[in-house]
N, C-alpha and C positions, 0 to 999 in steps of 0.2 A: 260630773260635767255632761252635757247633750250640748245637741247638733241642734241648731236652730235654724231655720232662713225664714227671713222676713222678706214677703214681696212690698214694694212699696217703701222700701226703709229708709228713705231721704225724706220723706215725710215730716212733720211735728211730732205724731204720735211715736214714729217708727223710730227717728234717730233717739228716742226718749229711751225707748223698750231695749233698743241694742245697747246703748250706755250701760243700761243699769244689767241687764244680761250679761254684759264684757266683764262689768264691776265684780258681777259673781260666778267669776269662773267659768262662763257656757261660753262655746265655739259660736259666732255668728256669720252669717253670711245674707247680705244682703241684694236686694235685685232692682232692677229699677230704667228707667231710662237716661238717668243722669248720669256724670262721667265720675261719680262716686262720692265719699262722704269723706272730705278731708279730715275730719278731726279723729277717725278713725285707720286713718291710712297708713300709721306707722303701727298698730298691733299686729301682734299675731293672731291672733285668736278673729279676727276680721278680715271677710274677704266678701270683696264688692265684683260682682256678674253683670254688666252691662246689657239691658235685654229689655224690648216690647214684650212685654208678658202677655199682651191678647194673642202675638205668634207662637207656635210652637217653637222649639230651639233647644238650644245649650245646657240653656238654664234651668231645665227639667231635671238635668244629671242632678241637683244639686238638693230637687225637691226629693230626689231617690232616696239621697244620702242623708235625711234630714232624722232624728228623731221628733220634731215639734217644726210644725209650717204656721207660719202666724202672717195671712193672709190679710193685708193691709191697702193692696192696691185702688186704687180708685181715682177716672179723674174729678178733681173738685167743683164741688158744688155749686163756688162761691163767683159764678160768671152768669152772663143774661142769657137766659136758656132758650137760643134758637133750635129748630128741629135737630141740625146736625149736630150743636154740642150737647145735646138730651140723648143723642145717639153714641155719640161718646163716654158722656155719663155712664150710658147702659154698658156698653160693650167692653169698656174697661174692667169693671167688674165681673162680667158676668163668661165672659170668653177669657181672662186672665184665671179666674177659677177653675172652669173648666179644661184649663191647660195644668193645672195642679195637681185636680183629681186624677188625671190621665196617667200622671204622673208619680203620685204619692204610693207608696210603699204600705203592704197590710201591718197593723203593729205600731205605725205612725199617729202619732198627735194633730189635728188641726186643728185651728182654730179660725174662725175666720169671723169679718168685720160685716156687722150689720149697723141698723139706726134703729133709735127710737120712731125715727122717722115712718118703720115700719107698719105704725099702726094709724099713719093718717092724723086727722085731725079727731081727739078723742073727749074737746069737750070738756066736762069732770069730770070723767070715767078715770077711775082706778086703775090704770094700765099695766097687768103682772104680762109675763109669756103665756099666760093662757088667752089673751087676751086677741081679738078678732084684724085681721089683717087691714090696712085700710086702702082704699081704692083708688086715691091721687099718684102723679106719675113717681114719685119718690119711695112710697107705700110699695108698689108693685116691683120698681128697681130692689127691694130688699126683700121682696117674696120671691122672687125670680133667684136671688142670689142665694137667700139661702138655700133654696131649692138645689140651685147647681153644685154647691159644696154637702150637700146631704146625700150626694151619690158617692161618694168617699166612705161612707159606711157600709155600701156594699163591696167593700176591698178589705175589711174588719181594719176600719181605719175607726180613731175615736176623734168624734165631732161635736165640738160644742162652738154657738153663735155668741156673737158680743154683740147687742144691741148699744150702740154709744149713745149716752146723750151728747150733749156740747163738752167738749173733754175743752178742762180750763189749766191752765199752763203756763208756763213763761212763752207764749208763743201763741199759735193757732190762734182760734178766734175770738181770744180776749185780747190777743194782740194787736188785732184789725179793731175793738170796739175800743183799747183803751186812748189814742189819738183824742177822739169827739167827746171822749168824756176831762178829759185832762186840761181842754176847750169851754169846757161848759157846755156842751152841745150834746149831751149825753141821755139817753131816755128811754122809756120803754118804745119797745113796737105796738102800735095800733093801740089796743085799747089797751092792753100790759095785764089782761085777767088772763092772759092765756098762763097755762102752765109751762115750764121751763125747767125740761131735764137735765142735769149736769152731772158731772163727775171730776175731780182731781187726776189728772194726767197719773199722780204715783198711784193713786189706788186703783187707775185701770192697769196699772202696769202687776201691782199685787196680786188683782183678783184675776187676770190672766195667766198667773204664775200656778196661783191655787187653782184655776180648772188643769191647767198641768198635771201639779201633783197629787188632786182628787182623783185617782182613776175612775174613779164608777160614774163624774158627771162626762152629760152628755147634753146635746140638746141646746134650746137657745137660755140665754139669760141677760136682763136687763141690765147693761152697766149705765146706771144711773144710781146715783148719791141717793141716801134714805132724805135726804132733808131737800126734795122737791121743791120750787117754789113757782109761784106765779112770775111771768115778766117782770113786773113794777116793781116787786122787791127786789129779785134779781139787777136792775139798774140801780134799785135804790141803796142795795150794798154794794156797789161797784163802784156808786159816785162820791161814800160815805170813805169806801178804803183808800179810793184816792186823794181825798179832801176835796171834791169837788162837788157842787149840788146836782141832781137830773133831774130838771124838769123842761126838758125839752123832747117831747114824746114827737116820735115821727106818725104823724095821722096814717091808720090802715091804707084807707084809698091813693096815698101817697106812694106806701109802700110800694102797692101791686102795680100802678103807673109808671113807676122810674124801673123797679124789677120783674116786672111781669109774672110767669107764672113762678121764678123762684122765690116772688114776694108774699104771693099767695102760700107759698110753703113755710115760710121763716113764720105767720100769723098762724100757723097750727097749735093746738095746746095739745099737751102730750105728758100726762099726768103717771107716767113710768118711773115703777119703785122698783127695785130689787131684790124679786120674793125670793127668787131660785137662791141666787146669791147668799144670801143671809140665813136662808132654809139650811144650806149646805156648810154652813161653819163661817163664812167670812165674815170679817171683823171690817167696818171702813175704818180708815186713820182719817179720812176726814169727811162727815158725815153733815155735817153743818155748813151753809155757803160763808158765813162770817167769816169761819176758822177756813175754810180752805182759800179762803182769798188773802186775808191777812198772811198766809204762809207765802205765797206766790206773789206777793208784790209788797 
């Protein structure tokens, strides 16, 4: 058994990861601003800390006591990105991590949350972790962050990054696309040749497990599914699993219009595979968009 605490754990991803943690015997403890996670509130093995994680506080004791910090905070993406909520965006992040590291113990596990997003718009470039930083505000928000959770290794803490692609789920943001397609209103974004990172909610939740219990990895790694696709297929198995058609593409310049600069973001292609991942022994269970959609809905 270990200690866990998830910042962020009322999240999609987060109440995901403590579920299936509880399921197998690990202590969790969760943190957050919300007034907790009901459907964990009669275990033992769970215990929810009320707390702004960009302040220092309480809820440090907890990062002390942690063997594994799985560093999930963030506020979402998914609003129209005026100055102060891109300030938000940032300092959520980026001052909540830094309240970790201050705090995390030598000997301790992190892990902490990046994006594919990382690398900007890349085009059809091959996108491993070797791969070059990119320079849009989203790009710089995950340079920045990893950054501030890589100071954690000077406390001989062990650090490895999860670049997420679009983590797909009974939830998150296939939850939000599957409405318009269930509609008929379903389709790619802009021109739908962009590339389109994803991943299985349980297989970021396994390969999370495995940099755990890999001790010698370090460093960042791409959690993105090996079976990358372009947008258009991406709609076009989405609209197939639901039994609905997509052919209603929202035109790029529409995009950017109604979302501004977050629309210009969601039109990046981002051609990120799983080198590190796969290099180091992991196996995906679901590796292919067909099968991990079919499994989720």
């Amino acid at each position: 058994m270990k200690r866990f605490i998830i910042t962020g754990a009322s999240g999609f991803v987060g109440q995901y990861i403590a579920s299936r943690l509880l399921d197998a015997g690990h202590r969790v403890t969760g943190t957050g601003t919300s007034q907790g996670i009901s459907r964990f509130s009669d275990l033992d093995d769970f215990s929810w800390v009320r707390a702004d994680t960009t302040q220092p506080g309480a809820w440090q004791e907890e990062v002390k006591h942690a063997d594994v910090v799985i560093n999930l905070t963030g506020r979402n993406i998914f609003s129209y990105w005026t100055k102060a909520y891109k300030k938000a965006i940032y300092d959520s992040r980026i001052l909540t991590t830094r309240h970790v590291v201050e705090a995390i113990e030598p000997g301790s596990v992190l892990l902490n949350t990046s994006a594919a997003g990382f690398y900007g718009d890349g085009k059809d470039q091959l996108l491993t972790e070797e791969s070059q930083n990119g320079t849009d505000f989203l790009a710089t928000v995950c340079r920045d962050w990893e950054q501030e959770a890589y100071q954690a290794a000077e406390k001989q803490v062990r650090v490895a990054m999860m670049r997420f692609g679009v983590v797909l789920g009974s939830g998150g943001a296939l939850g939000k696309m599957l409405p318009a397609f269930k509609l008929m209103a379903g389709g790619p974004l802009g021109s739908g040749v962009q590339w389109f990172p994803w991943i299985h909610i349980e297989d970021l939740y396994r390969a999370a497990l495995h940099l755990v219990d890999q001790q010698d990895l370090t460093g960042a790694f791409n959690f993105t599914a090996p079976g990358v696709t372009r947008q258009k297929n991406f709609a076009r198995a989405l609209g197939k699993a639901v039994h609905r058609p997509a052919f209603m593409p929202a035109p790029g310049f529409a995009v950017k219009l109604i979302m501004g600069e977050m629309g210009s973001a969601f039109l990046n292609s981002q051609r990120a595979v799983p080198k590190r991942l796969q290099e180091s022994g992991f196996d995906f269970k679901f590796g292919g968009l067909e099968q991990a959609l079919s499994d989720i809905l």
